[in-house]
PDB file of N, CA, C and O in Angstrom:
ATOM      1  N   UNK A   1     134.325 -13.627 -32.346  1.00  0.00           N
ATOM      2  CA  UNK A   1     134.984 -13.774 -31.059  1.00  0.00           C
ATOM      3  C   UNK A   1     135.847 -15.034 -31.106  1.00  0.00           C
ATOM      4  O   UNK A   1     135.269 -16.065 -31.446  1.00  0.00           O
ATOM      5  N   UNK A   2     137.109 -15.096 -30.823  1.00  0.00           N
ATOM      6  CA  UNK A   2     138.321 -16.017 -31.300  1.00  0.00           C
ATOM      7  C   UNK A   2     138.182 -16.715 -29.805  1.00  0.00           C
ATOM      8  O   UNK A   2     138.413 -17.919 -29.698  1.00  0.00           O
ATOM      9  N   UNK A   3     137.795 -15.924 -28.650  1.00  0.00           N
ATOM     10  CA  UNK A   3     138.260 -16.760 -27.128  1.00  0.00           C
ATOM     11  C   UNK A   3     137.264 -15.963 -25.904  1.00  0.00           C
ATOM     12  O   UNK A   3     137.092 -14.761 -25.700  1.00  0.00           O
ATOM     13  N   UNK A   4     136.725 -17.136 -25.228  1.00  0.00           N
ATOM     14  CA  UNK A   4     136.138 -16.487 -24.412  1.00  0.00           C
ATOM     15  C   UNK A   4     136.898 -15.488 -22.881  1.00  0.00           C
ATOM     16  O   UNK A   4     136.423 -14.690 -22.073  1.00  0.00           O
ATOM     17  N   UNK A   5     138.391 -16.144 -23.124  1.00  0.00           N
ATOM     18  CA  UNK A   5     139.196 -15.052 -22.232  1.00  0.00           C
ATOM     19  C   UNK A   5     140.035 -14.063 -22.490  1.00  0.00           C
ATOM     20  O   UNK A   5     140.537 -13.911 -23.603  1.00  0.00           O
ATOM     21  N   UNK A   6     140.290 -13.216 -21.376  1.00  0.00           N
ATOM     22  CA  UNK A   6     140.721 -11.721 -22.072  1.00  0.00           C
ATOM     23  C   UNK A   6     142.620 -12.112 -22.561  1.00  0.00           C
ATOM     24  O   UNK A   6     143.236 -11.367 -23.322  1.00  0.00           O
ATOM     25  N   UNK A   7     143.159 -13.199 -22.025  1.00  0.00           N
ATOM     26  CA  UNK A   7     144.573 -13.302 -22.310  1.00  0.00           C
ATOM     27  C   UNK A   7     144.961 -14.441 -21.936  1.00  0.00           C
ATOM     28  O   UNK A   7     144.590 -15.151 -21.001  1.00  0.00           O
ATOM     29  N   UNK A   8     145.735 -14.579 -22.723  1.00  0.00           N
ATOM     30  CA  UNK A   8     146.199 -16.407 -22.906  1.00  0.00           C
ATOM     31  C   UNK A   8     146.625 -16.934 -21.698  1.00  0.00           C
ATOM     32  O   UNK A   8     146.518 -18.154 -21.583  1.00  0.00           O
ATOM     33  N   UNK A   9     147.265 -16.058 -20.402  1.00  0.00           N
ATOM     34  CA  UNK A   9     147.349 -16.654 -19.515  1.00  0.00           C
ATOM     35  C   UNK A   9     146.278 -16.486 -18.565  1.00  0.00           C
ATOM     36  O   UNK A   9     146.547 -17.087 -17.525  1.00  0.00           O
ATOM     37  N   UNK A  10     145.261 -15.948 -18.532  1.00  0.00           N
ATOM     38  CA  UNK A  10     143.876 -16.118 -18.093  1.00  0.00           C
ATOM     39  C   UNK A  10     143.557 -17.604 -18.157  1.00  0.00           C
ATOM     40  O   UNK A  10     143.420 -18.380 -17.212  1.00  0.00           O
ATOM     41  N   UNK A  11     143.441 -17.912 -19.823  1.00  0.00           N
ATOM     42  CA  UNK A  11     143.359 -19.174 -20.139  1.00  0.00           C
ATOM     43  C   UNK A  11     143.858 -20.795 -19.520  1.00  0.00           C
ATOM     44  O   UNK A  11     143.336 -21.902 -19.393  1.00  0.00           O
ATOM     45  N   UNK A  12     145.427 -20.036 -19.194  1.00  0.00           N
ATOM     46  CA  UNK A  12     146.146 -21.068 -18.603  1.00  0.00           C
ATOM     47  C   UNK A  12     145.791 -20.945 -17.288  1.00  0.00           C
ATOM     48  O   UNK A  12     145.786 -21.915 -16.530  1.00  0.00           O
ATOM     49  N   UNK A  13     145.454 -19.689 -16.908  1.00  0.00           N
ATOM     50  CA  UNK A  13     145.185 -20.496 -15.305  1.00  0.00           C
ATOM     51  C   UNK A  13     143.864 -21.477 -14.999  1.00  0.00           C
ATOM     52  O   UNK A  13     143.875 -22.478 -14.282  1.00  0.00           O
ATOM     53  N   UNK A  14     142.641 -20.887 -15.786  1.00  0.00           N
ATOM     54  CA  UNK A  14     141.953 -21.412 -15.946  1.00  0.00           C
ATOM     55  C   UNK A  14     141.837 -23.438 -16.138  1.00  0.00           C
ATOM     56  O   UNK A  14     141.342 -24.335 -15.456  1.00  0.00           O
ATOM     57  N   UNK A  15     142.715 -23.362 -17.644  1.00  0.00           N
ATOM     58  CA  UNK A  15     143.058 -24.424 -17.472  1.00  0.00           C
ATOM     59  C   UNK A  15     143.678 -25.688 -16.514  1.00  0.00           C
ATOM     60  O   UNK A  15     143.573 -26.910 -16.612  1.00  0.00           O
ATOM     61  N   UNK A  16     144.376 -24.802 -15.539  1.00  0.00           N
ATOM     62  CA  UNK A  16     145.458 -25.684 -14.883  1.00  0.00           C
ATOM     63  C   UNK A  16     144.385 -25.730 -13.262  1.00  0.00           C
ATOM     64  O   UNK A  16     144.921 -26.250 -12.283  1.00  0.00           O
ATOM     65  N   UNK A  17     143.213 -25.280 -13.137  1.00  0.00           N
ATOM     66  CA  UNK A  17     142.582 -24.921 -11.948  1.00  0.00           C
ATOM     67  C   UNK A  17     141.668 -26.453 -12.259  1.00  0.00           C
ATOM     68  O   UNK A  17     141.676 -27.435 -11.517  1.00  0.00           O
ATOM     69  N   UNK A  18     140.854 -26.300 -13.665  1.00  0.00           N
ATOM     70  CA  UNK A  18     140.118 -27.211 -13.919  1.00  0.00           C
ATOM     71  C   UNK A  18     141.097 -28.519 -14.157  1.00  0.00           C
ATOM     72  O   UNK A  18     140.473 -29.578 -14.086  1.00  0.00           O
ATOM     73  N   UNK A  19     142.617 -28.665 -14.445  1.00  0.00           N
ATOM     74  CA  UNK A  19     142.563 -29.910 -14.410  1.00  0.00           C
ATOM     75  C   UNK A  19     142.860 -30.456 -12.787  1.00  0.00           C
ATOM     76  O   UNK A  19     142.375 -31.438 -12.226  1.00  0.00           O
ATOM     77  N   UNK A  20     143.676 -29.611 -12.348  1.00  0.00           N
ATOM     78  CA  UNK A  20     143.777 -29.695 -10.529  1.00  0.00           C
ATOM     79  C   UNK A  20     142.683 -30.171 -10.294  1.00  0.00           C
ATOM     80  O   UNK A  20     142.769 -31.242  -9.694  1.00  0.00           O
ATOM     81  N   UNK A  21     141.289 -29.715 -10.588  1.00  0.00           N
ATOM     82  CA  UNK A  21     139.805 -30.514  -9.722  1.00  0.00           C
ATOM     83  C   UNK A  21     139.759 -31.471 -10.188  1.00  0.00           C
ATOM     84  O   UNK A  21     139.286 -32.300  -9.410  1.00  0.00           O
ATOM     85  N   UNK A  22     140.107 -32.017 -11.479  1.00  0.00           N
ATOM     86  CA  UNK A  22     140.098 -33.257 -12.211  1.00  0.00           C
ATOM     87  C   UNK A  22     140.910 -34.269 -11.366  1.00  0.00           C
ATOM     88  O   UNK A  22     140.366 -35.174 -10.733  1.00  0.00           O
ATOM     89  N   UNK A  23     142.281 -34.053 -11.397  1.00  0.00           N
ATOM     90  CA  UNK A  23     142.898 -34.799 -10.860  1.00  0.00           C
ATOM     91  C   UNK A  23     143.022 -35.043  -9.394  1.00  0.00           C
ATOM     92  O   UNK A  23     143.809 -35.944  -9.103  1.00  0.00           O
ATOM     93  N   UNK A  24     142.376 -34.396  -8.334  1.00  0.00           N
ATOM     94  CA  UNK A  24     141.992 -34.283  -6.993  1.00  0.00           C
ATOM     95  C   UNK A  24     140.569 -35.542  -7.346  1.00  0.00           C
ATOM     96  O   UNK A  24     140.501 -36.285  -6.367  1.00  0.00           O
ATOM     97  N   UNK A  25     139.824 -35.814  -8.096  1.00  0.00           N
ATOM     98  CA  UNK A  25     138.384 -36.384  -8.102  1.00  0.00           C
ATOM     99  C   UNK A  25     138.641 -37.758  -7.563  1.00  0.00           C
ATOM    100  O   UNK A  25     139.529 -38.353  -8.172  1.00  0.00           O
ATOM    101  N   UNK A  26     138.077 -38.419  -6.560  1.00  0.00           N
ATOM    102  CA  UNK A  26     138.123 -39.765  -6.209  1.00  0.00           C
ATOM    103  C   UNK A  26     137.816 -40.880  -7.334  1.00  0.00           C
ATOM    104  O   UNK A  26     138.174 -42.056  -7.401  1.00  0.00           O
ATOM    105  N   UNK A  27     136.913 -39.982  -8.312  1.00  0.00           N
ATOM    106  CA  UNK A  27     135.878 -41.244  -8.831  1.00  0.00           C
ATOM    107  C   UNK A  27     136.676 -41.872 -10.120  1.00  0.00           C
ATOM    108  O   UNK A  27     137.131 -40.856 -10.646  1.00  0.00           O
ATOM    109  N   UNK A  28     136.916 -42.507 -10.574  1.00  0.00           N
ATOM    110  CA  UNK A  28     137.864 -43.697 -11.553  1.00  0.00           C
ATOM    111  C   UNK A  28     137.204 -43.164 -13.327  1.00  0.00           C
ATOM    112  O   UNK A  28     136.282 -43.822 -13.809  1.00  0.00           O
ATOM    113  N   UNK A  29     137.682 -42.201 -13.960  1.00  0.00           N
ATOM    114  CA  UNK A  29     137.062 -41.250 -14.521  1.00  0.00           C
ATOM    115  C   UNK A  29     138.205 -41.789 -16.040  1.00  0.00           C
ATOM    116  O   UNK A  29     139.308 -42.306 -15.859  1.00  0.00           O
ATOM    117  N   UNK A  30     137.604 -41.508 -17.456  1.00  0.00           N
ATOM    118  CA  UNK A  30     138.389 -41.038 -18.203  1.00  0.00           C
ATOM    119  C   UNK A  30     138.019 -39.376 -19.119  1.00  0.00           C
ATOM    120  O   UNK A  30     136.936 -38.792 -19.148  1.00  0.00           O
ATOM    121  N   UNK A  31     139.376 -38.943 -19.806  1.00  0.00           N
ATOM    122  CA  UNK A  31     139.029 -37.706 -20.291  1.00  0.00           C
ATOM    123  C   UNK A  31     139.507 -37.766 -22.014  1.00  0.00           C
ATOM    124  O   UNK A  31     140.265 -38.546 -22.591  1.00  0.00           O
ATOM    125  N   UNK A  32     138.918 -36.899 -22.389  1.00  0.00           N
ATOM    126  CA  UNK A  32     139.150 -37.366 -23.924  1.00  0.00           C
ATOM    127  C   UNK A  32     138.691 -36.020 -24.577  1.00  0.00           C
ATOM    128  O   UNK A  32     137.836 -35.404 -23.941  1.00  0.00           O
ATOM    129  N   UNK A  33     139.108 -35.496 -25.698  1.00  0.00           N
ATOM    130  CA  UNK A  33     138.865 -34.822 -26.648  1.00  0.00           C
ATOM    131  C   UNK A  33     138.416 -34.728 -27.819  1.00  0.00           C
ATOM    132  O   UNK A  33     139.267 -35.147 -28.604  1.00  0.00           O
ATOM    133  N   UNK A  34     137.211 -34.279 -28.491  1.00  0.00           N
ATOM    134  CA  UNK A  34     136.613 -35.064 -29.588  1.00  0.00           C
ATOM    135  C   UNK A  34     136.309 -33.147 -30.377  1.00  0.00           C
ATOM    136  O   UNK A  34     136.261 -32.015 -29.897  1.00  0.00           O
ATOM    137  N   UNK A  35     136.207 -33.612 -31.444  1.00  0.00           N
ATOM    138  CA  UNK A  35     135.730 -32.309 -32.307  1.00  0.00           C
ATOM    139  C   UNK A  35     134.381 -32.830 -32.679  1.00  0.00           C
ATOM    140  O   UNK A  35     134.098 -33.978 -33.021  1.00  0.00           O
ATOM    141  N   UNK A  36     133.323 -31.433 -32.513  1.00  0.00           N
ATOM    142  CA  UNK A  36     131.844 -31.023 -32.535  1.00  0.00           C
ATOM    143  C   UNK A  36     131.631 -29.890 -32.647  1.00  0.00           C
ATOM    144  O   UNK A  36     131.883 -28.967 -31.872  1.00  0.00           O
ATOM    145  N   UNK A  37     130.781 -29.894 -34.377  1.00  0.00           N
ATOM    146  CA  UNK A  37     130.812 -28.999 -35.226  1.00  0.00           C
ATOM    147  C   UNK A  37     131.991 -27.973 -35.193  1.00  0.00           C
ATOM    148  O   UNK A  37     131.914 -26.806 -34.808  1.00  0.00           O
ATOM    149  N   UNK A  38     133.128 -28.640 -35.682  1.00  0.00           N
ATOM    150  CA  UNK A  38     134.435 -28.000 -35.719  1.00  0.00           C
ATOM    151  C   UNK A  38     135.225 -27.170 -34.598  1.00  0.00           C
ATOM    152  O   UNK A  38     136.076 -26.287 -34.703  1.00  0.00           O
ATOM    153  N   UNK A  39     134.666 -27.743 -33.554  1.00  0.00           N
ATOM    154  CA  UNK A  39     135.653 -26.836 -32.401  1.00  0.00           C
ATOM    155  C   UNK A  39     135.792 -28.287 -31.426  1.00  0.00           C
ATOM    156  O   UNK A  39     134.976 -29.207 -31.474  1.00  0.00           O
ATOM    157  N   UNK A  40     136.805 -28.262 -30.695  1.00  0.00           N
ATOM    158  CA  UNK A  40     137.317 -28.974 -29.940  1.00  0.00           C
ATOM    159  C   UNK A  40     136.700 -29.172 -28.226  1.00  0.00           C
ATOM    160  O   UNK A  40     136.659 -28.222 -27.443  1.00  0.00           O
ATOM    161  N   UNK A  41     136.284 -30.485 -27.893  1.00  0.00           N
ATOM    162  CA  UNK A  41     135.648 -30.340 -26.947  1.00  0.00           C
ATOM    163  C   UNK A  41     136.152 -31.744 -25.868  1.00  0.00           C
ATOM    164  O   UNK A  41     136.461 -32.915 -26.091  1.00  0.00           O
ATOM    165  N   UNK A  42     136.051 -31.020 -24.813  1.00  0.00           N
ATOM    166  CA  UNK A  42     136.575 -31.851 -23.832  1.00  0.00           C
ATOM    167  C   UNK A  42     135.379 -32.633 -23.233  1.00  0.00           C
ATOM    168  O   UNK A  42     134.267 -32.128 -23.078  1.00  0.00           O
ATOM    169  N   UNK A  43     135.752 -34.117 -22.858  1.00  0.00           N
ATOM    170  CA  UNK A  43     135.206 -35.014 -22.633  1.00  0.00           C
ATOM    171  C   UNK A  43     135.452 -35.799 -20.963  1.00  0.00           C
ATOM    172  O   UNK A  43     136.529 -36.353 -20.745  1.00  0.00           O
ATOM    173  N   UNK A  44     134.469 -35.772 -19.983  1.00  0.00           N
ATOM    174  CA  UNK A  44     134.844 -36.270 -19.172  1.00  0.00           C
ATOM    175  C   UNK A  44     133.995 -37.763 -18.658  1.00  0.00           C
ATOM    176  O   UNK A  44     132.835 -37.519 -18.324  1.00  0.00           O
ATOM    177  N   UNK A  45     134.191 -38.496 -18.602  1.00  0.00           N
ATOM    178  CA  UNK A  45     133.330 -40.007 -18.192  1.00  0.00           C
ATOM    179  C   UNK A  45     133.652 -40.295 -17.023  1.00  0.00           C
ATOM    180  O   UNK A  45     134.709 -39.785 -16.651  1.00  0.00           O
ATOM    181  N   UNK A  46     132.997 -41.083 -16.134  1.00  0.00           N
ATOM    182  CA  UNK A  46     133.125 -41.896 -15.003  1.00  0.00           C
ATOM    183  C   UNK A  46     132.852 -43.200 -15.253  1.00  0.00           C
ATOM    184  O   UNK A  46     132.175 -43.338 -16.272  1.00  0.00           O
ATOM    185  N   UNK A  47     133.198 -44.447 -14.560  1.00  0.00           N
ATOM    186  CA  UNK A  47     132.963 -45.447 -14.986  1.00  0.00           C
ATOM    187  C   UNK A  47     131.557 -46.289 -13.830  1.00  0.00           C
ATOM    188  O   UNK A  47     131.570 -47.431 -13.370  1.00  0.00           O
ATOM    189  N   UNK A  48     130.655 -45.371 -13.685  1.00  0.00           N
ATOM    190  CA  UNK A  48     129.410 -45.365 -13.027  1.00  0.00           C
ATOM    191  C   UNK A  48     129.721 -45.819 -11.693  1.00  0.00           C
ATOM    192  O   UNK A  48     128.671 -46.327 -11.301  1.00  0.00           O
ATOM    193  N   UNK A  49     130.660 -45.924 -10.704  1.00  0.00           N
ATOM    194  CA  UNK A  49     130.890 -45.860  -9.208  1.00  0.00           C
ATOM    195  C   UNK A  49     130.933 -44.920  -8.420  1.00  0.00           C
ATOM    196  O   UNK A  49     131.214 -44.842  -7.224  1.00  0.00           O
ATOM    197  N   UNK A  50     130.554 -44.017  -9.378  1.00  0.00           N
ATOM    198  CA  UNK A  50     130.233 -42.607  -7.977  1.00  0.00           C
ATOM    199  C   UNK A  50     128.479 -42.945  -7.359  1.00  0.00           C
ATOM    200  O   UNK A  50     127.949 -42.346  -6.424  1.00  0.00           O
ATOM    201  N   UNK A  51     127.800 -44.138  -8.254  1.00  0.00           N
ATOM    202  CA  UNK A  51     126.236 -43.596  -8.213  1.00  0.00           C
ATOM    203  C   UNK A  51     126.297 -44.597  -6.856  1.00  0.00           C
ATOM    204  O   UNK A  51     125.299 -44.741  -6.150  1.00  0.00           O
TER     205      UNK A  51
END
């Protein structure tokens, strides 16, 4: 299985929904991308002021 969605623009909407909530978030956040066990994975941090 190459993708968990049925078509690349599935994908993109997907994508562009999750970064919209990202960038709507109050909390003072960084995002980053790291590879684990060879696939690409998105990274999100806060800088502990939401607690």
């Amino acid at each position: 299985m190459d993708s968990i969605y049925r078509s690349t623009a599935g994908c993109e909407h997907i994508r562009r929904w999750c970064t919209d909530r990202l960038d709507a978030w109050p909390v003072p956040h960084d995002r980053a991308t790291m590879t684990v066990n060879g696939a690409q994975t998105h990274l999100i941090t806060d800088f502990g002021f939401s607690r």
